[in-house]
N, C-alpha and C positions, 0 to 999 in steps of 0.2 A: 272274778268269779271262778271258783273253785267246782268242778264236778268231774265224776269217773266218765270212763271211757272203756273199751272192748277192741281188739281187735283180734282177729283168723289166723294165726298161720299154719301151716300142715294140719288143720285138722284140730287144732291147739289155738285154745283162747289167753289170749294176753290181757291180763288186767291194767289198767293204767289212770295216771289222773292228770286231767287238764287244768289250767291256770290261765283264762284269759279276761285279758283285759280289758277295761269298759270300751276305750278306741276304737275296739275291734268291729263294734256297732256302725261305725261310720264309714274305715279304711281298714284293708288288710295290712297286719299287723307283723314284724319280726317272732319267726320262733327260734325255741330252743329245747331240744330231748337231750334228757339224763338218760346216761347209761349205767345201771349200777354194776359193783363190781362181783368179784365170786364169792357165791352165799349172801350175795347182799340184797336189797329189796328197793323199792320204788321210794324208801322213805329215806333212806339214809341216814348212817348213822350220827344219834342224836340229832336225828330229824333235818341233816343240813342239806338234804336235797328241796326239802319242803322249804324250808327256810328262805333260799334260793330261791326258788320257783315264786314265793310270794314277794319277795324283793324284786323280781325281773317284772312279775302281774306290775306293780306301783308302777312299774317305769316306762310301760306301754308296751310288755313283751310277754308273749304268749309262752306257756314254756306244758314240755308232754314228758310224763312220766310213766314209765313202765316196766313191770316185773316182767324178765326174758320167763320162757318157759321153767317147770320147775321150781320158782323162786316165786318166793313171796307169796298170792295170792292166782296166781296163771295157772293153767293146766301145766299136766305133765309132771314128771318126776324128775328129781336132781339126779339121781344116776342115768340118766340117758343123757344130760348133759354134755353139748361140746361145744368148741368154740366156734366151730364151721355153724353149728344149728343157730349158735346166739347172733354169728356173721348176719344168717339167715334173716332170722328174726329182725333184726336193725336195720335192713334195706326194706323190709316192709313196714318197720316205723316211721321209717322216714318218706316212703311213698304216702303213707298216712297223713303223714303231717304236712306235705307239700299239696298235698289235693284237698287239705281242710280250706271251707270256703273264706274263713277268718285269715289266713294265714297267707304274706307274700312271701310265694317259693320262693322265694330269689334269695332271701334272706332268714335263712334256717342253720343255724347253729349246732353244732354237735359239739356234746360234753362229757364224758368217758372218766368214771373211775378205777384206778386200779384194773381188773381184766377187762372193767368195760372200755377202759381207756384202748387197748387194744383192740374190742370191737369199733371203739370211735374212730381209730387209724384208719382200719381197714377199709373201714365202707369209705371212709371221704376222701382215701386212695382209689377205688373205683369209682367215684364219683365226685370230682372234684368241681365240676362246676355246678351241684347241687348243695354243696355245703358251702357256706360262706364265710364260716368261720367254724377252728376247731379248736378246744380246752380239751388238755390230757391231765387227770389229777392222778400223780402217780403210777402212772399205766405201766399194766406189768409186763413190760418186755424181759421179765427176767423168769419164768415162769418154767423155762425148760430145765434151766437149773436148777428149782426148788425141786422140779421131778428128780432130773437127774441123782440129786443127793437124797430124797426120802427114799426111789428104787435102789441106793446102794445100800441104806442101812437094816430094808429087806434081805439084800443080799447077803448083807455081813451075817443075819441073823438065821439065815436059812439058805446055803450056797444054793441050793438044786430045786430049792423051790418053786412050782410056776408064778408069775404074778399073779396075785389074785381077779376074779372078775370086778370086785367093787372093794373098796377098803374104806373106811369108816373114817371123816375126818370132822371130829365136833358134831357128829349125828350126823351128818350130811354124807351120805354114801356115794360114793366117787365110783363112775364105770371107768373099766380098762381103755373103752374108744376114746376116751376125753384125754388121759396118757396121752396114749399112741401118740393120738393127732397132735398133741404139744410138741413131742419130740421130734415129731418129722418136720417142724415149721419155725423157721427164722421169725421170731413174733415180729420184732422191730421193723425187717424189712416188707412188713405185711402195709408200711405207711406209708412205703416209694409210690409217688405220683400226686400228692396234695401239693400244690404251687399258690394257697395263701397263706398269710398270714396264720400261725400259731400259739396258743397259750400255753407252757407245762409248768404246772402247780408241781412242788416236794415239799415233804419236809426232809427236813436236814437229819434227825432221827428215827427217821423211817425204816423199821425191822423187817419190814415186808418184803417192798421192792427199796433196793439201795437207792438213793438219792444220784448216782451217780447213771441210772439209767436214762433219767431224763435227758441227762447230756451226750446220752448212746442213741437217741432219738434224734435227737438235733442235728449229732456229727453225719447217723447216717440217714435220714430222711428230710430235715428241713430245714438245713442252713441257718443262712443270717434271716431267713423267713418268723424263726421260731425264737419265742422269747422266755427264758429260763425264770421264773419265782420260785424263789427260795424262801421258803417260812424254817427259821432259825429255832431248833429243839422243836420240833414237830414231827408227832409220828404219823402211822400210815393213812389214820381217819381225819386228824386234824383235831384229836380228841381234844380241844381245850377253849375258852370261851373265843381269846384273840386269836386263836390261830384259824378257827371257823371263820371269824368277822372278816379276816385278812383273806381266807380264798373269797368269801361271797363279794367282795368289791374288787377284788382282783376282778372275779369275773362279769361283775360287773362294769367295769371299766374296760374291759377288751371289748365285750360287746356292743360298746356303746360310743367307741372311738370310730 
């Protein structure tokens, strides 16, 4: 059973959609929250978070989706966006979803793409005996660097200029705080403290974040805990029919080991 959901935070309603399962009528059932990534939405592109979430429904797994503030369909505006507010935001997802009555807390999953894959890090680093398992698809632990090098080509192009307040990327107006906060923060090391078991999806032509970050996660936050998939010619989204079907069983087969 497919239906929306709502929830508060600061003041800021999160739109979001549930997936559960018939089971759930009897026993409380395993979940799983998507995190979308930056600019992204609850649906994912060409729909592979939907896709997911109805594969996990068949298989007796609940699964919660939602647009962080900003994005998608939620209050708020994308220029006040940062990744501390989206931090935010995700530890009250997942109080949500652990105190849903369908739902055994014990057994809630976090799944992160791209920047959300960073918010996935972080919360199940502060909370590691609340998540039970976590999927990084691509997480952008490279994220300071893409700054670092857009504010140089600022600077090439105007030495004394201030940074702007907002700068305009694909319509999406980008605030100066969301910077900032990038650059003052080790993103990678934002996963120190998750002690299970790990899934990290790449593709191997990923223009985004390198392929090689995944294994900048692994060396420094989750050892032999964490298990590296590599989808061969795949880019950042998974844009391609097998490359999609190859994360959905991916992830479906972590979760269900």
């Amino acid at each position: 059973m497919q239906q929306s959901t709502q929830l508060a935070v600061n003041g800021l309603t999160l739109r979001g959609m549930v997936h559960m399962p018939e089971n759930s009528e009897t026993a409380p059932v395993p979940a799983v929250i998507v995190f979308h990534g930056f600019t992204g939405e609850k649906v994912g592109a060409h729909r592979m978070y939907l896709k997911l979430s109805r594969m996990l429904e068949n298989q007796g797994i609940a699964t919660f989706r939602f647009d962080f503030s900003g994005s998608g369909e939620s209050d708020g505006d994308f220029k006040d966006m940062t990744l501390s507010k989206e931090i935010e935001e995700a530890h009250a997802i997942l109080d949500f979803v652990r105190s849903h009555k369908a739902v055994d807390a014990s057994r809630v999953t976090l799944i992160g793409h791209s920047m959300g894959g960073v918010v996935a890090s972080a919360v199940a680093a502060k909370r590691p005996d609340e998540a039970a398992g976590l999927v990084l698809l691509c997480a952008a632990g490279n994220m300071a660097d893409v700054l670092r090098t857009s504010i140089g080509q600022m600077r090439a192009e105007e030495p004394n200029a201030p940074l702007p307040e907002t700068y305009d990327n694909g319509g999406y107006l980008i605030g100066l705080p969301f910077a900032k906060e990038i650059l003052e923060l080790n993103l990678i090391q934002l996963g120190l403290g998750y002690d299970k078991s790990v899934l990290l999806i790449h593709g191997s032509k990923d223009d985004v974040v390198p392929v090689e970050t995944s294994s900048r996660y692994k060396d420094v936050c989750y050892g032999e805990k964490a298990q590296i998939h590599i989808l061969e010619g795949a880019d950042h989204s998974f844009c391609k029919r097998e490359w999609e079907q190859d994360v959905l069983h991916a992830v479906k087969g972590y979760i269900m080991q």
